[in-house]
N, C-alpha and C positions, 0 to 999 in steps of 0.2 A: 504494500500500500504506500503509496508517493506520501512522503512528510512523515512518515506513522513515528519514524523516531521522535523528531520533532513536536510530534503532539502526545505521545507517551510520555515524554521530559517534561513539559507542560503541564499537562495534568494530575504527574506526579507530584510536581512542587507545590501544585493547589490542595494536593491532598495531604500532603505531610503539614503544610504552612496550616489548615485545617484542622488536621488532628493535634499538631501541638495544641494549638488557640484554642481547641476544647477541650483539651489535658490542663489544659496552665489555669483553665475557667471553673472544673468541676473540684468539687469537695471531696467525693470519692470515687472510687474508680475499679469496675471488676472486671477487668481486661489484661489478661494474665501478658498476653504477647501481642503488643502494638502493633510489632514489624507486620504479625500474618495479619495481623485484622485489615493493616493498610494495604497489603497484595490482594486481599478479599476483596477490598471495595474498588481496588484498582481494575483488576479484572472484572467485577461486574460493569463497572464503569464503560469503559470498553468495548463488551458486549462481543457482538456478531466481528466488530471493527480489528479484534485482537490479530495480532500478526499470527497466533496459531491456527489461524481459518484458512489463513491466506496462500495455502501451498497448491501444488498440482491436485488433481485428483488420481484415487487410485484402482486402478483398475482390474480384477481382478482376471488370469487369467484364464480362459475355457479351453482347458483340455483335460486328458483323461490325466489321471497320476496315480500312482501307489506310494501313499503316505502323507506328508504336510511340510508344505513351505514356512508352515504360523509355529509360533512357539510356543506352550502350553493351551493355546486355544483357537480351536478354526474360526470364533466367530470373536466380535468384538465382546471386551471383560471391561465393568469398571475399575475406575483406579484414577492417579493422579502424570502428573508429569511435571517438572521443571525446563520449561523454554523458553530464552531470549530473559532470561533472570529472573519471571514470573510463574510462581508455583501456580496450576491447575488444577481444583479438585474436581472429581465426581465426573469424568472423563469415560467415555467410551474407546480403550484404545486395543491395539492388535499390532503384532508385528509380525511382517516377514521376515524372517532369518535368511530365505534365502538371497532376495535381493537386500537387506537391512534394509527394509522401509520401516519406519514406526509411524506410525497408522490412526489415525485421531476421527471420532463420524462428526462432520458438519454439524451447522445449527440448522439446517434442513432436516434432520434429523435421518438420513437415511445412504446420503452421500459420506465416502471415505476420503480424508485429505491425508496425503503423505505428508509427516514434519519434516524439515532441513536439520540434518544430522548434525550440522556444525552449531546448532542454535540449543540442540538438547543437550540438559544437567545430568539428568536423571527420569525416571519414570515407574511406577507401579503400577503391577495389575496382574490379575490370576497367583496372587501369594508370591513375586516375586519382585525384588527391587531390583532394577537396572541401574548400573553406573557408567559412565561416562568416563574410561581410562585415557590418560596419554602416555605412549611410549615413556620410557626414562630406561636410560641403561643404567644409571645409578642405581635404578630397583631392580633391575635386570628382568623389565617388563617392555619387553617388545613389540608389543603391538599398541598401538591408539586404536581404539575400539570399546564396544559396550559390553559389561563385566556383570553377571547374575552373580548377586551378594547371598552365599548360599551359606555361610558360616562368618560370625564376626565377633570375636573375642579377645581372648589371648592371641589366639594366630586366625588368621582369617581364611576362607576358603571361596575361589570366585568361580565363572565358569565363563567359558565364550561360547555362545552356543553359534553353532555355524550347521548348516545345510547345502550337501552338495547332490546336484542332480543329471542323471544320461538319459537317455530315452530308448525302449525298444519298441515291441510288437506286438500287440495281444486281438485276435479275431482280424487282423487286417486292418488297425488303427494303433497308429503312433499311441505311444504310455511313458509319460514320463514319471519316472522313480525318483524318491525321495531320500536320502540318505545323510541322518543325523551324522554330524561331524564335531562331537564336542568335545572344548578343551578345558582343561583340568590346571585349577592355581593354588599354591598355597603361597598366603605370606607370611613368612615368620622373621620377626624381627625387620628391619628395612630390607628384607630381601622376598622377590615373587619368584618361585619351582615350580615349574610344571609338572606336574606329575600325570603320569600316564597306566601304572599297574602298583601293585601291591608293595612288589620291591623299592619300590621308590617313593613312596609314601611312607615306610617302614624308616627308610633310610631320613628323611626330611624330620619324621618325629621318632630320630633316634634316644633312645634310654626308655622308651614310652611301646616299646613293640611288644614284650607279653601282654600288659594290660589292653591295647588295643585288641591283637588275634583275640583275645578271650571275650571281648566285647562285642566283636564281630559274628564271632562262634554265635553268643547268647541271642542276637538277635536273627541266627539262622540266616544271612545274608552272606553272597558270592562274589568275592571282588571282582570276578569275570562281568557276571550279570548286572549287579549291583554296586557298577565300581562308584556312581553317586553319592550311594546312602553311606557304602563302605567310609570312603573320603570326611563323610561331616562328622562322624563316628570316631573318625578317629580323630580329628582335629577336636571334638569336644572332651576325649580321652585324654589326650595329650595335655591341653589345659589343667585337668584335674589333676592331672600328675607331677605337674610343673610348676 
């Protein structure tokens, strides 16, 4: 939208210059957190006019496939997002993994807009928080990209979820196949490991590896099958033991 900075800035400072002049006026006061109440009325403010309405639309594609491009959900999940510095609640959002679109439905109520990847913080929905990483070889975190907060403690545990897809032939019509490609993070201490199997997981929370397999064992789970649950399992083992 032409100007939207410009009128974002604007109306920002009427609304802060605002809520102080009503803060400095009232006697009491039971508004625990100023900052969100003034993103709340920011964004209502706004409206339909928000720069998160404002992207392409998306289009979803018609062919045959085995499996899903979406990540926890094929159809739109409420939840929130942070874009362009302003937190959105109560959001209809969906992401494709395979091309990374994250995926917001219009105030038409029925239309899908892709958001600008460079403009998102973060984002929730369907029980998962998304973050927003950038490369640092200092962390020895290589990719800039969105990081599922699947563990966050002591040591942290993230995931990149990635989807890659080929196409064959089924009855005489192209089928395009879906295939989960996800990768696996610990942080511990200033440093991101990827970890990919059992042995290396082991290794990352070394002095912590009986208590872990035993932990594992109890919950009847296969680091083969299971290498997810295995992973948060042990990263909350580890904590307790450290």
């Amino acid at each position: 939208m032409k100007n939207y900075s410009l009128v974002k800035s604007r109306l920002l400072f009427f609304l802060i210059l605002s809520t102080v002049t009503s803060a400095s006026n009232a006697q009491n006061t039971t508004d625990d957190n100023p900052r969100e109440t003034l993103n709340d009325i920011f964004v209502q403010k706004i409206g339909a006019g928000s720069n998160v309405f404002s992207g392409p639309e998306y289009i979803a594609q018609n062919y045959r496939k085995n499996g899903s491009e979406f990540f926890a959900s094929d159809s739109l999940a409420t939840g929130w997002v942070v874009y362009d510095g302003l937190l959105y609640k109560n959001q209809k959002l969906q992401w494709d993994v395979l091309q990374n679109y994250v995926i917001i439905q219009a105030q038409n109520g029925y239309s899908r807009i892709i958001l600008r990847n460079d403009l998102i913080d973060s984002f929730y929905f369907a029980g998962h928080t998304i973050v927003k990483k950038q490369a640092d070889k200092a962390l020895n975190l290589r990719y800039s990209d969105f990081y599922d907060a699947l563990y966050r403690a002591g040591v942290e545990v993230w995931a990149r979820r990635k989807v890659t897809s080929n196409f064959g032939s089924s009855d005489n019509r192209v089928v395009y196949n879906m295939f989960k490609q996800d990768k696996f993070y610990v942080k511990k201490g200033n440093l991101f490991y990827q970890v990919t199997n059992k042995r290396e997981v082991l290794n990352v929370f070394a002095g912590s590896q009986a208590e872990i397999t035993r932990a594992v064992n109890k919950a009847d789970l296969n680091w083969r099958k299971d290498f997810e649950e295995c992973l948060i399992i042990a990263a909350a083992v580890y904590d307790q033991t450290n």
